[in-house]
N, C-alpha and C positions, 0 to 999 in steps of 0.2 A: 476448346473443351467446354467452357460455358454456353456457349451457342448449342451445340450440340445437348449437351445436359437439358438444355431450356425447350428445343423445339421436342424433345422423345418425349418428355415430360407433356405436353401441348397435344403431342397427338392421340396416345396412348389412353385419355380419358375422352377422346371423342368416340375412339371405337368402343368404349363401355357404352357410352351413353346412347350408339347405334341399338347396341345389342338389346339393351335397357328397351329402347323406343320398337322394336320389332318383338321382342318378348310382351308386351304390354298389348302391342295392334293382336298378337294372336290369344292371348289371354282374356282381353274384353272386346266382345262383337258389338260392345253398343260403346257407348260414350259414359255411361256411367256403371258404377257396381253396389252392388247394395240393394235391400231392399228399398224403394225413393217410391213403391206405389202401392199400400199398405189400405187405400182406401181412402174418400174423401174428396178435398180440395188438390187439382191438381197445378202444377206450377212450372212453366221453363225457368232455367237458371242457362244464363249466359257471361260466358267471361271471355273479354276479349283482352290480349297482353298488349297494350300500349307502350311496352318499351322496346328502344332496338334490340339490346343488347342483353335480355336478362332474358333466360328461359324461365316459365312460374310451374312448378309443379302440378299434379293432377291436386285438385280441390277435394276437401271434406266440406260438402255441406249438410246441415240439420235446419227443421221444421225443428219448432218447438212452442211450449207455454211461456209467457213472461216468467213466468218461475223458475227457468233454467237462469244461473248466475254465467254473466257476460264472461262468453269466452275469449276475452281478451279486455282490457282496461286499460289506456292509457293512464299512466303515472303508479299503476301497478304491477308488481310480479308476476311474468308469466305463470301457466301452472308448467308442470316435469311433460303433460303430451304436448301443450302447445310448444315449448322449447325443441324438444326435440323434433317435429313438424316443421319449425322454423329453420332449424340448423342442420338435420338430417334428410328432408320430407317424408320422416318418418310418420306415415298416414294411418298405421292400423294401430297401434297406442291411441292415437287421438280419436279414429271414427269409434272404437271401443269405446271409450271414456263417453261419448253422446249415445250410444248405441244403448248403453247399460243404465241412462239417466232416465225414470219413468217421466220427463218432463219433457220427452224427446218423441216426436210422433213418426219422424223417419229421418233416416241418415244414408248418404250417399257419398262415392269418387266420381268425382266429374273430369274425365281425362278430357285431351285433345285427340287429334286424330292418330297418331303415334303414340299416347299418353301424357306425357309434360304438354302442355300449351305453349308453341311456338311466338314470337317476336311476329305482333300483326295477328299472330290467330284469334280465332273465337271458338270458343269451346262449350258446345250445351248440353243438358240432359235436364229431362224432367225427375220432378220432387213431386211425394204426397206429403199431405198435412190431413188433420181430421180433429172434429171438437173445438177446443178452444188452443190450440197451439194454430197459432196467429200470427206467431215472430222467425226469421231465417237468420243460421248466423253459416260464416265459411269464412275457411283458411286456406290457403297456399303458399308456399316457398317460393322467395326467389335465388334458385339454386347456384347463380353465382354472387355467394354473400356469406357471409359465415351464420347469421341466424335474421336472417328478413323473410317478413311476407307481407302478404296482400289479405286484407280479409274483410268483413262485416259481422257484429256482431249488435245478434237485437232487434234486427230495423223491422219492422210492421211488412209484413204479406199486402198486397193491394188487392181491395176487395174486385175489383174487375180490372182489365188495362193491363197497363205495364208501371215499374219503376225502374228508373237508375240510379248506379250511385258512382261513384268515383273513389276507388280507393288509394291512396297513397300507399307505399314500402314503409312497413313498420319496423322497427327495430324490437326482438324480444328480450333483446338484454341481459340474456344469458350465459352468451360468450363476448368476449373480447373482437372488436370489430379489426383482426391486425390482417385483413386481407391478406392472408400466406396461404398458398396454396396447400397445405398440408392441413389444412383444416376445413377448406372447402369442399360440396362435394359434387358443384357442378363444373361443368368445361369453361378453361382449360384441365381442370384441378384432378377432382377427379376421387377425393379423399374423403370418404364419409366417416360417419360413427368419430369423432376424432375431435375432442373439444378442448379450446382454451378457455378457461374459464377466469385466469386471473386481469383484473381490470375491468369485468361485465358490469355493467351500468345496473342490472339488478330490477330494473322497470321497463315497461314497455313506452317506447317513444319513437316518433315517427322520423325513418331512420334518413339522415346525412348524407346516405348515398358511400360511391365509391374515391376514392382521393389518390391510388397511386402510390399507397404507402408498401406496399410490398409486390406481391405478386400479380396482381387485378391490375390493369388499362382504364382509366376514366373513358376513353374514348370507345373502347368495347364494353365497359362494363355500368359506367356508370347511368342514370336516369335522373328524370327529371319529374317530380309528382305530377298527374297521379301516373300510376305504375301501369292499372288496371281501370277497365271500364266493367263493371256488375249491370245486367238486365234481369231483372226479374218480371214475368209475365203469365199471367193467370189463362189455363188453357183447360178446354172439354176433354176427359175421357184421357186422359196422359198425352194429348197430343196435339187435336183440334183447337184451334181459336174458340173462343167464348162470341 
């Protein structure tokens, strides 16, 4: 009876996440959503997932001024969209929250080609900037985790060329890291909107990975930093090389 219980349970959140990934390919014809070319400096933004076993959600990222306050801070409290981003991929709270900041010159969803960014993908879309918003920040889930992501926040635009960066899985410290499937809400799991919150670390720190304490596989689930690879690369016209 366990066995059984464990594999219905295992499959039954991959057929969401099918559904999920084919609702997504027909809802966005491009790789990104949002206004991201508003006039100005234009910009690829590429993310590729570096882990086997962790699917990362579609990204929010933002153009902005140094003025905008860093959307994420190691050894500080998440805010309420980044947590929920991190633990749900709850993405339109969060691109809201940059969207409605007059520090913010454009904001975009950077899917994959399904929408989540698969294991090995790379995933791009162009971003505008304009004036003096000079700085790029972005986040993404890694949806088998109860509140981890991958993100940048702050880093300087390259005045021509390219940059990379490497991001490590952050821990948002919101929820209780007890790998149960009943709180996760990517595959096997399957379980969104659903939070433990007793025992959350309360800060943002760079997360531990997976250990096999409940529900999760180290061997399926767990990674090894960094998580993600970020390109960012300065391009003519939303498209063309410089």
């Amino acid at each position: 009876m366990t066995s059984q219980l464990t594999r219905r349970r295992s499959l039954i959140p991959f057929a969401i996440l099918a559904i999920v990934a084919i609702t997504a390919a027909v809802a966005f014809t491009t790789t990104a959503s949002g206004d991201g070319k508003k006039g100005g400096n234009f910009y690829e933004v590429s993310i590729t997932n570096l882990t086997k076993g962790q699917i990362i959600s579609p990204a929010v990222v933002a153009t902005h001024r140094s003025r905008l306050d860093p959307i994420f801070q190691l050894g500080s409290a998440a805010s309420p969209e980044l947590a929920g981003l991190a633990e749900d991929a709850a993405l339109d709270p969060f691109f809201d929250m940059l969207d409605d900041n007059s520090n913010v010159a454009s904001v975009i969803k950077l899917l994959g080609a399904g929408g989540p960014i698969m294991p090995g993908e790379t995933a791009s879309a162009v971003i505008s900037t304009r004036g003096n918003a000079r700085e790029i920040s972005l986040a993404a889930m890694l949806v088998t985790t109860n509140d981890t992501f991958i993100g940048l926040s702050g880093v300087k635009l390259p005045n021509r060329g390219s940059n990379h960066y490497f991001s490590a899985g952050y821990d948002a410290g919101s929820e209780a890291n007890n790998e149960d499937c009943d709180f996760i809400p990517g595959p096997p799991c399957g379980n969104g909107g659903v939070r433990d919150t007793a025992g959350a670390e309360g800060y943002v720190y760079v997360s531990n990975g997976v250990h096999g304490i409940a529900d999760l596989v180290p061997a399926d689930h767990d990674w090894h930093n960094p998580a993600a690879l970020i390109q960012i690369k300065r391009v003519r016209g939303g498209g063309d090389d410089d």
